[in-house]
ZATIMI-887888 format. One record per residue (C-alpha): residue number from 1; x, y, z. Coordinates in Angstrom, 2 decimals. Layout:
<sefis>
nr	east	north	up
NUM	X	Y	Z
...
</sefis>
This chain:
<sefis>
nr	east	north	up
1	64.82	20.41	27.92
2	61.13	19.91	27.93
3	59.66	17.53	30.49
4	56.73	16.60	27.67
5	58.11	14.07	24.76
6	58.60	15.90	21.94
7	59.78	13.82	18.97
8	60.04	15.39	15.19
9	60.50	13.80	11.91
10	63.21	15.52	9.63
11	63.17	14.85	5.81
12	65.33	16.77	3.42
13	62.94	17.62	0.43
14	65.30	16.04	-2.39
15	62.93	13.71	-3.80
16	59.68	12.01	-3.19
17	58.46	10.61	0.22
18	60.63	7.33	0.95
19	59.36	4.30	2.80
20	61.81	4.78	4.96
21	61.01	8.34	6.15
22	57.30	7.00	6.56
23	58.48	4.37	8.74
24	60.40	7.08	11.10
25	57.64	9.34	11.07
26	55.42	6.69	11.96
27	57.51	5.50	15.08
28	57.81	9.26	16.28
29	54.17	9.95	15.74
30	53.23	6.33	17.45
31	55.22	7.49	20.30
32	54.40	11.10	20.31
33	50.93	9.68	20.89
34	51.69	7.01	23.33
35	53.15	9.23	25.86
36	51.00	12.19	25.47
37	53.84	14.00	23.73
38	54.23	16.19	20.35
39	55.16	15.26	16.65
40	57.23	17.88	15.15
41	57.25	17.79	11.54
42	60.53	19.83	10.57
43	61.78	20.61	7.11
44	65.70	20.13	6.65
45	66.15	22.24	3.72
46	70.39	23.03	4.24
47	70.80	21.14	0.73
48	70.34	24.06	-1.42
49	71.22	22.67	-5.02
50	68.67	19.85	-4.44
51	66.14	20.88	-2.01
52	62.80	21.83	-3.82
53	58.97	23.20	-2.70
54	57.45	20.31	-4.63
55	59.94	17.79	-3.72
56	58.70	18.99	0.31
57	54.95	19.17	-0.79
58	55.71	15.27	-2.05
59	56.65	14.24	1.42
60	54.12	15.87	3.10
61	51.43	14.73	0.80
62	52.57	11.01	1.06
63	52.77	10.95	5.08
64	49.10	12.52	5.32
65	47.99	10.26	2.50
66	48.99	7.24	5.14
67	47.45	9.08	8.59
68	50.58	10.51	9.80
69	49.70	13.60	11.23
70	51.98	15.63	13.57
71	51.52	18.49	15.73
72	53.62	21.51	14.88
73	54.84	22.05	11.40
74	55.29	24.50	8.33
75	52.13	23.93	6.84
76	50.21	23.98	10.90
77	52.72	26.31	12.12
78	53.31	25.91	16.26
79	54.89	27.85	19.19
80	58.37	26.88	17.91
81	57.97	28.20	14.32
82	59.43	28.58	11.55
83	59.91	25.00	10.84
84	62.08	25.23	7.55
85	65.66	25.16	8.28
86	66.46	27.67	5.61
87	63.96	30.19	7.32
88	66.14	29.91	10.51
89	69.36	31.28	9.25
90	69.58	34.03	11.86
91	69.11	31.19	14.46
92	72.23	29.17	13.79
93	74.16	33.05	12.85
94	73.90	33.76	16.39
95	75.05	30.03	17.82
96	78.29	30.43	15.16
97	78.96	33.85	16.65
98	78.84	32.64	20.00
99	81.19	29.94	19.53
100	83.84	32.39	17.51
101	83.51	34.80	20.27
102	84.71	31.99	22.66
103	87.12	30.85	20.27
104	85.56	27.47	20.20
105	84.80	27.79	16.11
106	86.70	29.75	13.41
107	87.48	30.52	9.92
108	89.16	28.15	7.16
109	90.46	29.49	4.14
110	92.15	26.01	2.86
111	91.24	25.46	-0.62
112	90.04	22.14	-2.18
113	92.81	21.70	-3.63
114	94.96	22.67	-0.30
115	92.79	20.10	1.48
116	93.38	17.42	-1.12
117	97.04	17.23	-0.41
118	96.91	17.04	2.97
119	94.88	14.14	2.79
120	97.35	12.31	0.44
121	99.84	13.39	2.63
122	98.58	12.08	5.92
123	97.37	8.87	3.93
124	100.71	8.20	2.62
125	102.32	8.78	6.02
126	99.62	6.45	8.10
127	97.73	8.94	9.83
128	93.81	9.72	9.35
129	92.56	11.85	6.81
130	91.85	14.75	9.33
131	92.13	18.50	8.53
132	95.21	19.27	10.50
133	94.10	22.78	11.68
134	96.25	25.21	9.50
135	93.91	27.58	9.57
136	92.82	27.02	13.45
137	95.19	30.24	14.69
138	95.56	32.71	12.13
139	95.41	35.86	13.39
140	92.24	38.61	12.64
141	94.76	40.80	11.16
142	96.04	37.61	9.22
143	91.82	37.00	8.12
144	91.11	40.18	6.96
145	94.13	40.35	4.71
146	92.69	36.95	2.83
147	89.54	38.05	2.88
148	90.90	41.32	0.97
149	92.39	39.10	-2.04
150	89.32	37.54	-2.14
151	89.73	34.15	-0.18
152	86.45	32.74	1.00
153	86.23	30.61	3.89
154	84.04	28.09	5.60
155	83.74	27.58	9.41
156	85.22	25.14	11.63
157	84.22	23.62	15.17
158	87.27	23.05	17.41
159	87.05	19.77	18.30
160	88.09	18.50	22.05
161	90.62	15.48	21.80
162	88.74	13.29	23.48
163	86.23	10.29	23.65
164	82.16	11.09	23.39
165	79.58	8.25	24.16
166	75.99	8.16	24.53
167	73.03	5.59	24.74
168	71.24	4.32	21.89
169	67.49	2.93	22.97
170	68.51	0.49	20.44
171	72.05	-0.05	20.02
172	73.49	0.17	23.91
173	76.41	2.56	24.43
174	78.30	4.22	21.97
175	81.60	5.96	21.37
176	84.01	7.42	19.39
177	87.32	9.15	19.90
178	86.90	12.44	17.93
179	90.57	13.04	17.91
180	90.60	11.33	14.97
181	87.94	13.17	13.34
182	89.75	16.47	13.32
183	88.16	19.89	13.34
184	84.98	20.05	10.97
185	82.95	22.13	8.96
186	79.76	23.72	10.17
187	79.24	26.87	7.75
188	79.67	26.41	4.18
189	81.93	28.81	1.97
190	78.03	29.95	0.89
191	77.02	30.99	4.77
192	74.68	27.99	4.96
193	75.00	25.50	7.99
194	75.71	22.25	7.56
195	72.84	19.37	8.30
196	74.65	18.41	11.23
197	75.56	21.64	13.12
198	71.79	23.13	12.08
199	70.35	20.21	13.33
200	71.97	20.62	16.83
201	70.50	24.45	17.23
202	66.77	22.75	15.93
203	66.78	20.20	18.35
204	68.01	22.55	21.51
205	65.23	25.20	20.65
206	62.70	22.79	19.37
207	62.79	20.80	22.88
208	63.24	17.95	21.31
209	63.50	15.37	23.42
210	64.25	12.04	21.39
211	65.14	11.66	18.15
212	64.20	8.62	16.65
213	66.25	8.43	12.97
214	67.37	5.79	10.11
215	70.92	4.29	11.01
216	72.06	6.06	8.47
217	72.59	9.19	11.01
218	74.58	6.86	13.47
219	78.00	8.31	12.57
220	76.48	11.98	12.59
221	75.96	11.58	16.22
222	78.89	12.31	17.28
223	79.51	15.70	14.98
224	76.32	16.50	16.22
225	77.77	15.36	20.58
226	80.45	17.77	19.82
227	78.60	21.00	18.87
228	75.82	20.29	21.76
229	79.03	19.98	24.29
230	80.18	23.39	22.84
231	77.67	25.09	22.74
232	77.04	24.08	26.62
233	73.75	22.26	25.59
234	72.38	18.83	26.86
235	71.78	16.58	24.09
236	67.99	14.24	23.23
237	68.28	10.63	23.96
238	69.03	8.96	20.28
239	67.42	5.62	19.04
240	68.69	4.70	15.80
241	66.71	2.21	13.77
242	67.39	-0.78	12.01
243	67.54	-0.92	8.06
244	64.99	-2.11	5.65
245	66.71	-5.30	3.27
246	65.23	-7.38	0.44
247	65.09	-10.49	1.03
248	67.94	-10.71	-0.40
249	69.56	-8.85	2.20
250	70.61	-5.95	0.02
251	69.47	-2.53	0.82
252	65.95	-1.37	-0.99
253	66.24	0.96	-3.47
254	64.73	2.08	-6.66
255	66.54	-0.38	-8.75
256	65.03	-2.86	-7.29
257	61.18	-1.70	-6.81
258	59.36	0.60	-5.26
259	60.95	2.52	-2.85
260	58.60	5.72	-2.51
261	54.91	6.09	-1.34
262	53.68	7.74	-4.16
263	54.75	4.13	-6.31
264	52.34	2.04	-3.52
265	49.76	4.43	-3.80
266	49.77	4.04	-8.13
267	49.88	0.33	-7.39
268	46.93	0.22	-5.69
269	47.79	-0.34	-2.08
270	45.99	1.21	1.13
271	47.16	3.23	2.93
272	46.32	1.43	6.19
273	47.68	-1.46	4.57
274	50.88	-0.25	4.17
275	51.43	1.57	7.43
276	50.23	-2.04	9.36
277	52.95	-3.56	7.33
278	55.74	-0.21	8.14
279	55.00	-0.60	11.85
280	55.54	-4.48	11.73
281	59.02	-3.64	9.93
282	61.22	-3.47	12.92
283	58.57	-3.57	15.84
284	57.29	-6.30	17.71
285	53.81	-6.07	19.70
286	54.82	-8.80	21.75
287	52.17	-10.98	20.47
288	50.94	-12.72	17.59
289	48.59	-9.95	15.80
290	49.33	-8.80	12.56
291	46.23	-6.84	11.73
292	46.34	-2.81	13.50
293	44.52	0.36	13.41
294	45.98	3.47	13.93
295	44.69	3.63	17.53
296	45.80	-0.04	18.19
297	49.30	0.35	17.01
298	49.34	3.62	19.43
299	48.25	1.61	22.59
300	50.70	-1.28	22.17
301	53.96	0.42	20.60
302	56.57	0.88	23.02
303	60.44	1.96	22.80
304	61.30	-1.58	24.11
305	60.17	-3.58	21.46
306	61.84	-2.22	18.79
307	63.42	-4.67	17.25
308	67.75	-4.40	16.96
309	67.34	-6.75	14.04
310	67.43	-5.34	9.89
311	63.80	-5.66	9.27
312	63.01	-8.00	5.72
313	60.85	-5.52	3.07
314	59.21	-8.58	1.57
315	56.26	-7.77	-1.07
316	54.60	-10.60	-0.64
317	53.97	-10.18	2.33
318	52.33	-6.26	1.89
319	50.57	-8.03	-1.10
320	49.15	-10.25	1.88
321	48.21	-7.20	4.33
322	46.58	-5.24	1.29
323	44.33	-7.90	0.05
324	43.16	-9.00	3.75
325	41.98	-5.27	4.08
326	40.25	-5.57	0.85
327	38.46	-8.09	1.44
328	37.67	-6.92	5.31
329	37.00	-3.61	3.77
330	32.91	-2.49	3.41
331	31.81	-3.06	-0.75
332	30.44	0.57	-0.90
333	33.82	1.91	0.49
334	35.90	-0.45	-1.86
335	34.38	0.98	-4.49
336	35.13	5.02	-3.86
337	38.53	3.26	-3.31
338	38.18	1.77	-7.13
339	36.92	4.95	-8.49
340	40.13	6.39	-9.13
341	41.80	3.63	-11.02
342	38.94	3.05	-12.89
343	39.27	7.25	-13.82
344	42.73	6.93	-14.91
345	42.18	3.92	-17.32
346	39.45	6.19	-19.28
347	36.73	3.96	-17.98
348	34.92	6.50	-16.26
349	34.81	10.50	-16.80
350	36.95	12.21	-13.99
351	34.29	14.07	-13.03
352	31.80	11.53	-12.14
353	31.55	11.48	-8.60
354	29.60	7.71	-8.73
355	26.50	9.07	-7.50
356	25.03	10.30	-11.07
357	25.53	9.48	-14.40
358	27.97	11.60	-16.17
359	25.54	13.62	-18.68
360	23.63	14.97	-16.03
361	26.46	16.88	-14.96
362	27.90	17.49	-18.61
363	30.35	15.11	-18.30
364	31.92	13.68	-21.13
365	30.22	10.26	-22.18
366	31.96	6.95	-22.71
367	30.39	4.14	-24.71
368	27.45	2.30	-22.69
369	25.58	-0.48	-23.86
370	23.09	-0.91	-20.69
371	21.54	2.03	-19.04
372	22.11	1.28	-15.40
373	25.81	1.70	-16.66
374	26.79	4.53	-14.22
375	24.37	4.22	-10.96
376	25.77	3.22	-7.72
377	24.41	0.37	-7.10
378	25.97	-0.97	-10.52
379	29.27	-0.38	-9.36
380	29.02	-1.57	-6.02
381	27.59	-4.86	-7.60
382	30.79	-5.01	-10.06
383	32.90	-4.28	-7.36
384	31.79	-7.00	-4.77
385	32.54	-9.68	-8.07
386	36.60	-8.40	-7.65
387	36.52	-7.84	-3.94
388	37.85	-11.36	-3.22
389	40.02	-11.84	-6.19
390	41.81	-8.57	-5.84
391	45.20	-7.87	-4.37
392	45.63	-4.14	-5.16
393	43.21	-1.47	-6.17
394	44.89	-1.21	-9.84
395	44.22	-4.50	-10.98
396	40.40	-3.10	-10.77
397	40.15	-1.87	-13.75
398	41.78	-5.02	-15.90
399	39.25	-7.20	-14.10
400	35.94	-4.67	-14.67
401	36.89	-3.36	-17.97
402	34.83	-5.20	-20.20
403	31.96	-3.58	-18.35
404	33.09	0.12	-19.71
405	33.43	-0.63	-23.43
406	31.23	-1.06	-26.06
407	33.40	-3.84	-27.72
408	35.98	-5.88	-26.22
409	38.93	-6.96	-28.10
410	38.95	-10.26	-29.77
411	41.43	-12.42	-30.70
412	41.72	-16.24	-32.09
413	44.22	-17.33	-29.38
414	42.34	-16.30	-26.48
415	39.66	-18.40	-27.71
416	41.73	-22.02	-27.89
417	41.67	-24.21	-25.00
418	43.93	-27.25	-23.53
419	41.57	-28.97	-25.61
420	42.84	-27.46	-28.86
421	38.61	-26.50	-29.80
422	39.04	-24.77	-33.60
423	36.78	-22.15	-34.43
424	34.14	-24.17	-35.45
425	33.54	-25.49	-32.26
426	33.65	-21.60	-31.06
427	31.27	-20.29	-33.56
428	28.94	-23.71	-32.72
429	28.94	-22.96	-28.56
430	28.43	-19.48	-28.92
431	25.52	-19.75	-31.64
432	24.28	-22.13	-28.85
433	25.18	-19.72	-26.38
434	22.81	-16.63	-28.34
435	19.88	-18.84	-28.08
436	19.91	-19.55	-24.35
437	20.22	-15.86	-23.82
438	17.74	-14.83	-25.80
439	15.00	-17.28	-24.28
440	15.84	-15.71	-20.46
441	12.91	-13.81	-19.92
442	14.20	-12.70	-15.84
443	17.51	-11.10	-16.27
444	18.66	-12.22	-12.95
445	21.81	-14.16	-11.99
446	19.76	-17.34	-10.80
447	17.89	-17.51	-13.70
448	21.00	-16.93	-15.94
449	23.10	-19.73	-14.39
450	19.45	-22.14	-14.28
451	19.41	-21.68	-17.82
452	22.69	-22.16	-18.90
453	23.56	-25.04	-17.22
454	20.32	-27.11	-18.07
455	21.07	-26.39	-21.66
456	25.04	-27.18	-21.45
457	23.29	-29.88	-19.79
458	21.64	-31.20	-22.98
459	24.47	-30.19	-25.44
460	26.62	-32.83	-24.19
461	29.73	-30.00	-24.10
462	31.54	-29.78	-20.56
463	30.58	-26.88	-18.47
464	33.81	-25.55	-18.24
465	34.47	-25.82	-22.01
466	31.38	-24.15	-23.16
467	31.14	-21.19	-20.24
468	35.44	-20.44	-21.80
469	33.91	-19.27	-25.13
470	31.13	-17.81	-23.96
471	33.50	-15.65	-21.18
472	35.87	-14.90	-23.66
473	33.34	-13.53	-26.32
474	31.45	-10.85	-23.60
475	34.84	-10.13	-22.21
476	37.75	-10.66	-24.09
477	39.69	-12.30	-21.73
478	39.80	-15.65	-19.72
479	39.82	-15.07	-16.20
480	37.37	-12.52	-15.27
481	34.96	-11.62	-12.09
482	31.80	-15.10	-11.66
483	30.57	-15.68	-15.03
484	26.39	-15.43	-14.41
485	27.36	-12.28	-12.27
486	29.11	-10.56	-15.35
487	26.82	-11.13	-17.59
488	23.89	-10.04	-14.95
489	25.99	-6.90	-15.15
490	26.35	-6.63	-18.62
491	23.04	-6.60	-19.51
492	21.02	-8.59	-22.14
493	21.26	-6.42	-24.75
494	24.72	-6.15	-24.46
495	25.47	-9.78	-24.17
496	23.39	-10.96	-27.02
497	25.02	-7.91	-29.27
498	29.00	-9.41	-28.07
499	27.83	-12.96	-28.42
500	26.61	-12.18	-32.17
501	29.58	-9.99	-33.23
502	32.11	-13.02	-31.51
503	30.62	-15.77	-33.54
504	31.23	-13.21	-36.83
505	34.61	-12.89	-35.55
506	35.22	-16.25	-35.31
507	33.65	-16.72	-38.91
508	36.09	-14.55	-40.15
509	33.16	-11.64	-40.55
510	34.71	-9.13	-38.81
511	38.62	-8.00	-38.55
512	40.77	-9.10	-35.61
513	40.91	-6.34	-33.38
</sefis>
């Protein structure tokens, strides 16, 4: 075994990258770093009816997307190549031939159905549901005459009637007497290796040194204890790590939110968000810091202080990490952060890179209604109005819409306050409302929010109650981004135009949209 650390992360591509995996992978790479070692990135492909190309291209995609980056892998390649499992078939050929040769493997024929009433058999009697070994001394002459009707067969270890132990780094000593686990499959009727016998020959060859896993594997251990004793090989040191509840204490799963990167990324969370709040899900840094970079969480993560405790996957509290790195987060690189979400609402042409407007480049046009619509600065400026009310990138494009449309949608009920205003009173604030914009000669936010409140001021109408109307007729809605700052944004034009066609509205001019 290699004196250098080399850790790997494992994932079967059967679905889309789990939190769970990117917590592994993290704890291996964080490691892998820490001691100078290597991060394997290995593709356990032995499922053939489920494992696909995109379903690995998923995984992959979702671990870079949050930093993890390992050393050797199928898409970097490495001295150890090839890192798919079902590319190494002639690899774990050889290691079943070698342990048929010394008559420590061989040849089942039992049926399913054969197999099925044994086990009701040995249930019924009160022994374990074990295979018995009918097939564990036939005979070659025996084999070849069922393999001439036809009979396929799978492969079986021979396993020693004994007691097999080992270390966890998290869980102390472990052990198991495999006599009661009978003599077990490690070739499929197909010719493909099971996970647990494949693994074994990756690890050996690999150099693997620790593997770091979800507790899940705890029980495959000692399958896995058997074929390294067999095949004469000394197994890694094994941590097994704790699981990820709701705070409910049930296990997370898709029922019950998301589960997957790919979700948190849609929902607008950071990357470095998320892996701060992974590493902090069953490790401790021994002191009270919450907030990590990459390179921080490298220098203090140790093997020690993972914690032997189920770690608590509470929202709230990644809703917490996300917006802190918001808000911590520079406005000009929020907003290439924004760009995206505001894309895939149809707010912006996917094309537009946010440095030109989108006709130069013959994108297709949306609706403007102020000519500094598209330049950077613009968006920078709308985006330091959300940066502070913001918990995840997607709610972007709810809070900055009204900037991106030529009309916003109207409706009586969002105009009616606590203070049950009719539409009278509507149609009287914003006529009032019309004439203090049009008398603002320097379209500036002071000078907005000067004029405004000198001539709420005068009207006699609370500030809060007239500024309502007037927020609801620009934008359509009644929370939004700083009043004086939207409409600064907006434009004049634009809010004299929305101001005139909400008073129609409200006069019953115009339809409800």
């Amino acid at each position: 075994m290699a004196d250098t650390v080399r850790v790997r992360i494992a994932p079967s591509p059967t679905g889309n990258c789990h939190v769970g995996t990117a917590r592994t992978a993290l704890y291996n790479m964080l490691y892998a770093r820490k001691t100078g070692g290597k991060f394997i990135l290995r593709i356990d492909d032995t499922d053939l009816t489920r494992s696909t190309k995109e379903s690995e291209e998923g995984v992959l995609e979702g671990l870079r997307w949050l930093g993890i980056k390992w050393d050797e892998g199928p898409d970097v390649g490495g001295p150890y190549a090839p890192y798919r499992q079902m590319e190494r078939h002639d690899t774990y050929k050889r290691a079943v031939e070698e342990l048929i040769s010394k008559d420590l493997a061989y040849k089942c024929y039992c049926t399913k159905e054969e197999l099925d009433i044994e086990r009701a058999e040995a249930l019924a009697s009160g022994k374990p549901p074990r295979y018995y070994g009918k097939c564990a001394h036939l005979t070659e002459e025996r084999q070849r005459a069922l393999e001439a009707e036809g009979k396929s067969y799978v492969i079986r270890i021979r396993v020693p009637e004994k007691k097999f132990s080992f270390e966890d780094i998290l869980r102390g000593h472990q052990e198991k007497d495999m006599g009661e686990r009978g003599d077990f499959v490690i070739v499929k009727s197909d010719g493909s290796p099971v996970y647990n016998f494949a693994t074994v020959i990756d690890e050996h060859l690999m150099d693997i040194t620790h593997v770091m896993r979800a507790v899940e594997h705890l029980t495959n251990t000692f399958d896995q204890l058997v074929a390294y004793e067999l095949l004469g090989w000394k197994a890694p040191t094994f941590g097994h790590l704790t699981l990820m509840l709701n705070p409910d204490r049930s296990k997370i799963s898709k029922r019950a939110g998301a589960v997957y990167i790919g979700e948190f990324r849609q929902m607008g969370y950071l990357p470095e968000a998320l892996i701060n709040f992974l590493a902090l899900l069953g490790w401790n840094p021994g002191d009270e810091r919450e907030m990590f970079t990459m390179d921080e969480l490298v220098k203090a993560f140790t093997l020690e202080n993972l914690s032997k405790s189920d770690a608590i996957f509470d929202v709230k509290k990644l809703d917490w990490f996300n917006g802190e790195y918001i808000r911590k987060m520079p406005v000009s690189e929020l907003t290439d952060r924004i760009l995206p979400f505001l894309k895939d609402a149809g707010l912006l042409p996917q094309c537009w890179t946010g440095h030109h407007k989108p006709d130069v480049l013959g994108c297709e046009a949306v609706p403007v209604c102020a000519g500094h619509r598209y330049d950077r600065k613009f968006l920078e400026d709308a985006t330091a109005q959300i940066q502070e009310r913001i918990v995840r990138l997607n709610e972007a494009p709810d809070m900055l819409g009204f900037l991106f449309v030529e009309e916003v949608g109207l409706t009586a009920d969002t105009f009616r306050d606590k203070q049950a205003h009719d539409a009278a009173f509507s149609v009287k604030v914003l006529d009032a409302a019309e004439r203090i914009i049009e008398g603002i000669t320097c379209w500036e936010k002071e000078p907005i929010e000067a004029a405004f409140r000198e001539k709420i001021a005068e009207s006699g109408i609370k500030l809060g109650d007239f500024l309502m109307q007037v927020r609801v007729a620009l934008t359509g809605k009644r929370v939004t981004p700083p009043m004086f700052e939207s409409m600064h944004l907006l434009g004049k034009s634009a809010c004299i135009e929305r101001t005139k066609r909400a008073r129609a509205f409200l006069a019953g001019e115009v339809a409800e949209v």
